[in-house]
Backbone as JSON, one array per atom type, in Angstrom:
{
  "sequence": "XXXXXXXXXXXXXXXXXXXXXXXXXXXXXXXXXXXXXXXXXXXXXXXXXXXXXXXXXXXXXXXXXXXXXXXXXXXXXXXXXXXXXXXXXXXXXXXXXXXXXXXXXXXXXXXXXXXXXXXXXXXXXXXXXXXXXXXXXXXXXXXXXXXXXXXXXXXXXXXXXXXXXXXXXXXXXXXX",
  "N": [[-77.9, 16.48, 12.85], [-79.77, 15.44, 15.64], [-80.07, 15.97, 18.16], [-80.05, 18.59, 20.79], [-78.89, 19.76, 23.89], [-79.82, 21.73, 26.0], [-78.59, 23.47, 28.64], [-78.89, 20.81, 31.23], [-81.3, 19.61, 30.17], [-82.77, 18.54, 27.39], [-83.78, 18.77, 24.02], [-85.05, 16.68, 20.89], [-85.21, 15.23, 17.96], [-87.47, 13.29, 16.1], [-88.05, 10.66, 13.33], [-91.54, 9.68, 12.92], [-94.48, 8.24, 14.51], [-96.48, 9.71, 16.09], [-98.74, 8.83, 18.35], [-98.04, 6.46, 18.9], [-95.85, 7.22, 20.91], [-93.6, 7.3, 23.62], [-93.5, 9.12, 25.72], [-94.24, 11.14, 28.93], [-96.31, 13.16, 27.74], [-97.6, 13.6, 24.84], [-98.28, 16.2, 22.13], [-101.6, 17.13, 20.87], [-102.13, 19.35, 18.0], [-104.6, 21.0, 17.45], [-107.78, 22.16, 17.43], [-109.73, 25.19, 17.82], [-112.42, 24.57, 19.01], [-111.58, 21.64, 20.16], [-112.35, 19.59, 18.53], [-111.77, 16.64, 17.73], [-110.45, 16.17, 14.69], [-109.02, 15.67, 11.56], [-105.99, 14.36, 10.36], [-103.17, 14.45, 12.63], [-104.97, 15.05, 15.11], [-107.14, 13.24, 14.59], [-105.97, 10.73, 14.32], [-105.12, 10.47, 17.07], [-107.78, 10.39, 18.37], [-108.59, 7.71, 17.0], [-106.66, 5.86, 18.15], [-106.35, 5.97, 20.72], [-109.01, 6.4, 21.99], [-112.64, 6.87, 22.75], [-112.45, 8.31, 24.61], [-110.92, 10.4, 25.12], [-111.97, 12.0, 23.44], [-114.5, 12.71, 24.93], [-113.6, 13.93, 27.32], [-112.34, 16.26, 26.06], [-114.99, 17.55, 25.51], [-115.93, 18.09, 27.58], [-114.46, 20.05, 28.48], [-115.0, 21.9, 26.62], [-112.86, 23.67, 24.63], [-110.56, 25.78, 23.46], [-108.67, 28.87, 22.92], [-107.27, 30.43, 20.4], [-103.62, 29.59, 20.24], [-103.95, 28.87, 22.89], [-103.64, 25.96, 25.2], [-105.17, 23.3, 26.55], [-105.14, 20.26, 29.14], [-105.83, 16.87, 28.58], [-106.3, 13.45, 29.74], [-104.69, 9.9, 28.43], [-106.31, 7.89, 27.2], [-106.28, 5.76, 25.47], [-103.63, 5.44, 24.75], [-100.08, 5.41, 24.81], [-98.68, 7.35, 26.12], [-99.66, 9.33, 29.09], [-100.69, 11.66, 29.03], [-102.47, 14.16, 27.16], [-101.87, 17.3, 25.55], [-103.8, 19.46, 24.27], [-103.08, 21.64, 21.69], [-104.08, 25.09, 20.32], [-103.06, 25.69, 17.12], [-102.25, 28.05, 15.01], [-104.62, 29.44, 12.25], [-102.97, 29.98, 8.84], [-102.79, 33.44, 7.52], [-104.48, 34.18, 9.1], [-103.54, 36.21, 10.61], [-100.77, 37.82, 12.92], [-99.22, 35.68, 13.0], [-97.38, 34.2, 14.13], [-96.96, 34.97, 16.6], [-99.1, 33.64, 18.26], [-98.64, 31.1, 17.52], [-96.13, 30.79, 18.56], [-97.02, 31.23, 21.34], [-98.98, 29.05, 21.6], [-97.12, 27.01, 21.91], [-95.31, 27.55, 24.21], [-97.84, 27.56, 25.91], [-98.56, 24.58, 26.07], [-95.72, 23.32, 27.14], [-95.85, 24.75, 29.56], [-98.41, 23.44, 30.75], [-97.04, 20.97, 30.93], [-95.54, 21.17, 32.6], [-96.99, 22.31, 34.85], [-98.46, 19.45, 35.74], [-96.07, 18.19, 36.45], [-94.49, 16.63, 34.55], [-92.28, 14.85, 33.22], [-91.11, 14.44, 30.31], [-92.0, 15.4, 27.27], [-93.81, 15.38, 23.76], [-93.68, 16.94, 20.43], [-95.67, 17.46, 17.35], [-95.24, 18.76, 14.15], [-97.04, 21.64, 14.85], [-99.82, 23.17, 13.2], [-98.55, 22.79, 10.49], [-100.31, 21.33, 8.96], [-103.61, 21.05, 7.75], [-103.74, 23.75, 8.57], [-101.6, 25.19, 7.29], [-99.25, 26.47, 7.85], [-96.22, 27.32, 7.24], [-94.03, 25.05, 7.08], [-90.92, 25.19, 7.46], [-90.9, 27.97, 8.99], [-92.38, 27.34, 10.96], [-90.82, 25.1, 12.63], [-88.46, 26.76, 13.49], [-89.47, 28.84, 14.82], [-91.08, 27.05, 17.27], [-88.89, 25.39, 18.4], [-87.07, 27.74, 18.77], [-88.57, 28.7, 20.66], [-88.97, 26.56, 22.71], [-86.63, 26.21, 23.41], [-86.01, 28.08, 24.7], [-87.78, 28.3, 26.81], [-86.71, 26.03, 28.03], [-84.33, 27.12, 29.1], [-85.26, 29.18, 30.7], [-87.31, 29.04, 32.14], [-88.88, 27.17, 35.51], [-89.04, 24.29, 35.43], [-90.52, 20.8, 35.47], [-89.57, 19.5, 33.01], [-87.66, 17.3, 31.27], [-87.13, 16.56, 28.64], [-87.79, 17.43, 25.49], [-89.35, 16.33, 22.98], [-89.6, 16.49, 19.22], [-91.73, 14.77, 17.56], [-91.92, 13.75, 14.02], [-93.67, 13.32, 11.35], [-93.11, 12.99, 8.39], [-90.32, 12.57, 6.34], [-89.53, 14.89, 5.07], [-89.96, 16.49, 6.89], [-89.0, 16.25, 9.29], [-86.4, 17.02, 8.09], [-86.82, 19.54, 7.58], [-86.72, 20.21, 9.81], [-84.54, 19.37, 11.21], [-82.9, 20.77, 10.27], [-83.6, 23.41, 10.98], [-82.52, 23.32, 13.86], [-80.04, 23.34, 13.82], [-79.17, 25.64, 13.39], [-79.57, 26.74, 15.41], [-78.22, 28.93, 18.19]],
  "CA": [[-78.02, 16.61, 14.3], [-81.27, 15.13, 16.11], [-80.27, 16.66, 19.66], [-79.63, 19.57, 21.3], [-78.4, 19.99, 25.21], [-79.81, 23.2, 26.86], [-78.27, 23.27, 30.17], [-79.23, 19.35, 31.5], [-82.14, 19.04, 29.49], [-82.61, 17.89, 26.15], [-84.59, 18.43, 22.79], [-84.61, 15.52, 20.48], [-86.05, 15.17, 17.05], [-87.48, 11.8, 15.93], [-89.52, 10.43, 12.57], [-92.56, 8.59, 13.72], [-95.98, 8.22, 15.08], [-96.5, 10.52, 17.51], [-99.61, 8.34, 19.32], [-96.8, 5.57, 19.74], [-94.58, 7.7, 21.45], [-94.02, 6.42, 25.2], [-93.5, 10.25, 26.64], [-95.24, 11.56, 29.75], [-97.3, 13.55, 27.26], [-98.13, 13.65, 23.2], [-99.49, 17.45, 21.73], [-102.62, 17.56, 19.43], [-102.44, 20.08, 17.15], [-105.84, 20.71, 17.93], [-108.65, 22.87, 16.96], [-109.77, 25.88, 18.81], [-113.2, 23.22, 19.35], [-111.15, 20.61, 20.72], [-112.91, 18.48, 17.84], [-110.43, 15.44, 17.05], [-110.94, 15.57, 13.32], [-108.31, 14.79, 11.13], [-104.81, 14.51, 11.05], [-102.77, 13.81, 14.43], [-106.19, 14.63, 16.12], [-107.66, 11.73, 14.03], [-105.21, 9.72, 14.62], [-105.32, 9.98, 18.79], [-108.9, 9.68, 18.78], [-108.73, 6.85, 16.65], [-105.61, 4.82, 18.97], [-106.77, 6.64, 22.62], [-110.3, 5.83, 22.0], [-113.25, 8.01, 22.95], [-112.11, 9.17, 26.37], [-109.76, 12.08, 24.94], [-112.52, 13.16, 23.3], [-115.29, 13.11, 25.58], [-112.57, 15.0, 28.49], [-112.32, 17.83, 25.27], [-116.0, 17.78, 25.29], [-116.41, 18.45, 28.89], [-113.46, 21.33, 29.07], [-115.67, 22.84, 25.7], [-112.32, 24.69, 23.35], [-109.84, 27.1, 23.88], [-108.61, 30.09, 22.07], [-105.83, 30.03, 19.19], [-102.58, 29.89, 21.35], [-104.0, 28.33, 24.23], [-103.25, 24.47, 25.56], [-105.2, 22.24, 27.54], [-104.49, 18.53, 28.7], [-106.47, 15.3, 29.3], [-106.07, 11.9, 29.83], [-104.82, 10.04, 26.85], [-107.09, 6.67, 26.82], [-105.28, 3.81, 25.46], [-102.68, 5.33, 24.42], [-98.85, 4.46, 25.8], [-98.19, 8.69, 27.0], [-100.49, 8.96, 30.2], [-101.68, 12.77, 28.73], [-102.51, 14.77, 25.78], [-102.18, 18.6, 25.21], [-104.36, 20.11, 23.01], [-102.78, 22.78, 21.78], [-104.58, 24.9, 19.3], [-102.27, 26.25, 16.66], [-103.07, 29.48, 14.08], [-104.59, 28.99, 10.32], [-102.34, 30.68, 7.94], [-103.55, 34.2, 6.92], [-105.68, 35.02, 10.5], [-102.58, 37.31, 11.29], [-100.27, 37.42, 13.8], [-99.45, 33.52, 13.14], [-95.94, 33.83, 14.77], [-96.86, 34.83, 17.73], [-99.89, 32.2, 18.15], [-97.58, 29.39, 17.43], [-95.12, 30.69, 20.31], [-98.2, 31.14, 22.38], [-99.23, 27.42, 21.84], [-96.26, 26.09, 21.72], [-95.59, 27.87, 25.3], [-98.81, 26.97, 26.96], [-98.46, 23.09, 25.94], [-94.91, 23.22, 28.09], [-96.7, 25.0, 31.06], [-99.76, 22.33, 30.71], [-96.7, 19.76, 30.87], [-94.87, 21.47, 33.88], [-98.29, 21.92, 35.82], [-98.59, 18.26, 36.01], [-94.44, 18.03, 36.72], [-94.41, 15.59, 33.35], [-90.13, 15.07, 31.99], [-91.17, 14.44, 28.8], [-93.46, 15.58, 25.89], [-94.0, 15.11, 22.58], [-94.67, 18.2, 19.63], [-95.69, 17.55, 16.17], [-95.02, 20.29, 13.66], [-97.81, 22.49, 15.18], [-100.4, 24.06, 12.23], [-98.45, 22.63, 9.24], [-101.16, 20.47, 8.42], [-104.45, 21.83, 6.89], [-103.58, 25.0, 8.87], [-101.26, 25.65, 5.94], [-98.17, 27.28, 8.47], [-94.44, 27.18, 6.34], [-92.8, 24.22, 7.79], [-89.24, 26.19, 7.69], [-91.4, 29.21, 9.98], [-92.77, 26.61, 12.27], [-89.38, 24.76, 13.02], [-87.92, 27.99, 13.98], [-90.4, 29.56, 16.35], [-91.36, 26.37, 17.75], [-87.57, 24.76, 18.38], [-86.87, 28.59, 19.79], [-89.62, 28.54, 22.14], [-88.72, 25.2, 23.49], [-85.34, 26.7, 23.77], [-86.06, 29.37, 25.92], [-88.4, 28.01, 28.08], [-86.03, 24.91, 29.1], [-83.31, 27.75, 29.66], [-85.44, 30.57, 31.68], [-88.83, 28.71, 32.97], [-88.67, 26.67, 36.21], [-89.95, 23.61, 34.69], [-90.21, 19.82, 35.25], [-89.48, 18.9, 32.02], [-86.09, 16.86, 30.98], [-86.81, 16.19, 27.5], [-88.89, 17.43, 24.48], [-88.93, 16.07, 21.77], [-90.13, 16.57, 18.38], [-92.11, 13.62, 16.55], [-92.35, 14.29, 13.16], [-94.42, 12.66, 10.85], [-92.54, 12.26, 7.25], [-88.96, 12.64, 6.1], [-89.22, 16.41, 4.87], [-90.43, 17.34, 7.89], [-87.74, 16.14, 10.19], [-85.03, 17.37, 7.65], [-86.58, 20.82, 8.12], [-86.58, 20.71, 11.93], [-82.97, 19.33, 11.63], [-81.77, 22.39, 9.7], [-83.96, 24.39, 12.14], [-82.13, 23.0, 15.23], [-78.13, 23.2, 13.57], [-79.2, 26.71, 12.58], [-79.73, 27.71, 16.63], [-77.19, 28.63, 18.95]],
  "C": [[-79.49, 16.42, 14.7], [-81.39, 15.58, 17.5], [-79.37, 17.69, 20.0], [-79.53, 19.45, 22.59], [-78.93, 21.64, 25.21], [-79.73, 23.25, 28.28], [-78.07, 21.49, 30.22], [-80.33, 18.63, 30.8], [-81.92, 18.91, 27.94], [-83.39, 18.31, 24.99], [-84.04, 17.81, 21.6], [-85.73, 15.8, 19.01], [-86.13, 13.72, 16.29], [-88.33, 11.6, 15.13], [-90.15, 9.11, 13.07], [-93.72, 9.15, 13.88], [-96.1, 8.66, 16.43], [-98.0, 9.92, 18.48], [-98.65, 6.92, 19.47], [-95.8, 5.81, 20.8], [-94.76, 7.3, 23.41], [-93.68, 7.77, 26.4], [-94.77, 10.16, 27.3], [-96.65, 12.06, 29.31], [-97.12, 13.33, 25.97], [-98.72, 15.16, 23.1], [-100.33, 17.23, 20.87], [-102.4, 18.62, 18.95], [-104.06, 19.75, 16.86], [-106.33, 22.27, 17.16], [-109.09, 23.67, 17.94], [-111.28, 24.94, 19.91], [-113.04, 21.84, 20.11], [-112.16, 19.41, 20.09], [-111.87, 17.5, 17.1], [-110.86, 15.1, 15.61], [-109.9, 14.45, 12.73], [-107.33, 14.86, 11.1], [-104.16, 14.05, 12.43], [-103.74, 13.52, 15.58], [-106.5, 13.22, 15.82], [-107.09, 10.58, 14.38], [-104.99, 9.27, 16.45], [-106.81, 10.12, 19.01], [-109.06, 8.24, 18.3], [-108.04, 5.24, 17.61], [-106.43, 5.11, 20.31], [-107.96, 6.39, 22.8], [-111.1, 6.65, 22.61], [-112.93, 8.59, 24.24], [-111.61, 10.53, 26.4], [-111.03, 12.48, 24.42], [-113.84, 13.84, 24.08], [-114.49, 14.07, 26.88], [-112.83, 16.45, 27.2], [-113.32, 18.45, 25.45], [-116.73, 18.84, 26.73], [-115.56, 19.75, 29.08], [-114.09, 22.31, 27.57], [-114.29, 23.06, 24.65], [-111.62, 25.55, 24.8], [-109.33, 28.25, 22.63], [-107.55, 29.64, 21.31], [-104.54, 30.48, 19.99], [-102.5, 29.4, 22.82], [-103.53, 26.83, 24.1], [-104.15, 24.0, 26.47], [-105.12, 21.08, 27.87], [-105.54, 18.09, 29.02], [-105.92, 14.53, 29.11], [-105.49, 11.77, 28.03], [-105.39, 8.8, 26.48], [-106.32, 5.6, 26.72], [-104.13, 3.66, 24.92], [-101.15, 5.26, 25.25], [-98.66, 6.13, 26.37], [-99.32, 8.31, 27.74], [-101.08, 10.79, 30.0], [-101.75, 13.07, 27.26], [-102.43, 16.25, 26.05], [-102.35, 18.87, 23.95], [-103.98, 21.37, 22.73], [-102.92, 23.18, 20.49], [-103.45, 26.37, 18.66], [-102.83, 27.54, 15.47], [-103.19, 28.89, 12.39], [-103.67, 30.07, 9.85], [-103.18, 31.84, 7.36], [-104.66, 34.68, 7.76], [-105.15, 36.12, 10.76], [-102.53, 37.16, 12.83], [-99.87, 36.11, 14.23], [-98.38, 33.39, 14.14], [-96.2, 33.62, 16.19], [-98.37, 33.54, 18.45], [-99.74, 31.07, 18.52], [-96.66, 29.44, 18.75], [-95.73, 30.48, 21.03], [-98.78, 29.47, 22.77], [-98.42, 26.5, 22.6], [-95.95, 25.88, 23.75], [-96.2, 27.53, 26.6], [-98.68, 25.03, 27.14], [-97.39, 22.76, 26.94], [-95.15, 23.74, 29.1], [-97.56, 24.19, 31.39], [-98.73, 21.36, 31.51], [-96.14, 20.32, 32.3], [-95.83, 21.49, 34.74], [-98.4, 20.6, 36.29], [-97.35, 17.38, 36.36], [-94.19, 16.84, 36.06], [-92.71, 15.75, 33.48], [-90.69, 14.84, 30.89], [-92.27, 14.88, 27.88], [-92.86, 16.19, 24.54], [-94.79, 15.79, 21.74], [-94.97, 17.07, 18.69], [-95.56, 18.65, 15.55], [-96.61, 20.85, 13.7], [-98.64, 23.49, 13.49], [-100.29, 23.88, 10.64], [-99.3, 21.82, 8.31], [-102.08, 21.17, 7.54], [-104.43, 23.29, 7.76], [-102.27, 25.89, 8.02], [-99.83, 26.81, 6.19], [-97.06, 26.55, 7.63], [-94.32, 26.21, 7.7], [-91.45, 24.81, 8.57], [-89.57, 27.12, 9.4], [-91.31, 28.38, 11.66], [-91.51, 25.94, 13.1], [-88.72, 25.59, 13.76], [-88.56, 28.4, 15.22], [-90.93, 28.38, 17.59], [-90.08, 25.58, 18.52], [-87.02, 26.27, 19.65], [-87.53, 29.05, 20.98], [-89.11, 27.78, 22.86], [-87.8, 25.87, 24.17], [-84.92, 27.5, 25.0], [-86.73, 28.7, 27.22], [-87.72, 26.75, 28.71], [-84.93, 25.64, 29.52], [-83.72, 28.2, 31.0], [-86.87, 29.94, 32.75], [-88.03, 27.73, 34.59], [-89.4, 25.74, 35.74], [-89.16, 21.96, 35.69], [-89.39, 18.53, 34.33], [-87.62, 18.24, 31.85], [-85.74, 16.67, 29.87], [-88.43, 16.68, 26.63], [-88.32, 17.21, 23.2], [-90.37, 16.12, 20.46], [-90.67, 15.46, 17.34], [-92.54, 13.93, 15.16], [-92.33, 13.03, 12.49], [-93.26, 11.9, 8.98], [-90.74, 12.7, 7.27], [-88.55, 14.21, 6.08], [-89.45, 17.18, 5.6], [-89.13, 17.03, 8.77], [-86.27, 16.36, 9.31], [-85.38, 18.91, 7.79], [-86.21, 20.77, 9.42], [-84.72, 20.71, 12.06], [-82.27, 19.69, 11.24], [-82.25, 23.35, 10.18], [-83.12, 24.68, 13.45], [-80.7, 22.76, 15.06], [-78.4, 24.45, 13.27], [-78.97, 27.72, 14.26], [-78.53, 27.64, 17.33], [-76.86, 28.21, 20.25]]
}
């Protein structure tokens, strides 16, 4: 199963390149610095070209759990949310990740976006369980396209390799 129905809206899970993706928005899994290193950052500074990162530069960082957006340069979404996810072993990761996950879909409703685009949030060199992240991240979504007043019509999940989108899609047959 790659989609779920909550109410009229949608979450979708899809392997791919999440700076290809042609949603309203794209998330970084970002740094509390809003420094585009490596990973997904790397990869939308590298396609989007310096614009995302000079906008990061100018809004400084946010805290672990927060989101903010800019522009997304040259890439095909027309934003980015940076949303910075928790290292493994800071404590309190769970809630963090909801917190991110959270603010990134308020970022996207602020700007009355329909669509945007996660990656698995932290699993990178922030060293968060795949399985964990799937879960809290999939049930966030969940909630907030039930209970929020939102723009949104569709989120979907871009995930990067194979083992990642077979967790999500035993994350998302697991919910009710």
């Amino acid at each position: 199963m790659d989609e779920k129905k909550v109410g009229t809206k949608t979450i979708r899970l899809v392997q791919g390149d999440i700076t290809e993706m042609e949603t309203d928005a794209i998330v970084n899994a970002a740094n509390a610095q809003l420094i585009l290193g490596g990973g997904v950052a790397g990869a939308i500074r590298t396609k989007g070209g310096p614009s995302i990162q000079e906008e990061c530069n100018r809004i400084g960082g946010t805290h672990v759990g927060g989101a903010v957006i800019t522009g997304a340069g040259n890439l095909k979404a027309r934003y980015v949310i940076h949303a910075v996810g928790p290292r493994m072993g800071e404590g309190d990761e769970d809630r963090k990740l909801e917190d991110a996950t959270r603010n990134s879909l308020l970022r996207a409703t602020e700007k009355s976006l329909e669509s945007v685009a996660f990656p698995a949030i932290s699993t990178g060199i922030f060293g968060f369980p795949k399985d964990r992240c799937a879960r809290i991240m999939l049930k966030t979504v969940a909630e907030f396209l039930k209970n929020e007043k939102t723009t949104l019509q569709e989120v979907v999940f871009c995930l990067w390799g194979e083992e990642d989108l077979r967790v999500f899609r035993k994350a998302l047959g697991e919910m009710d």
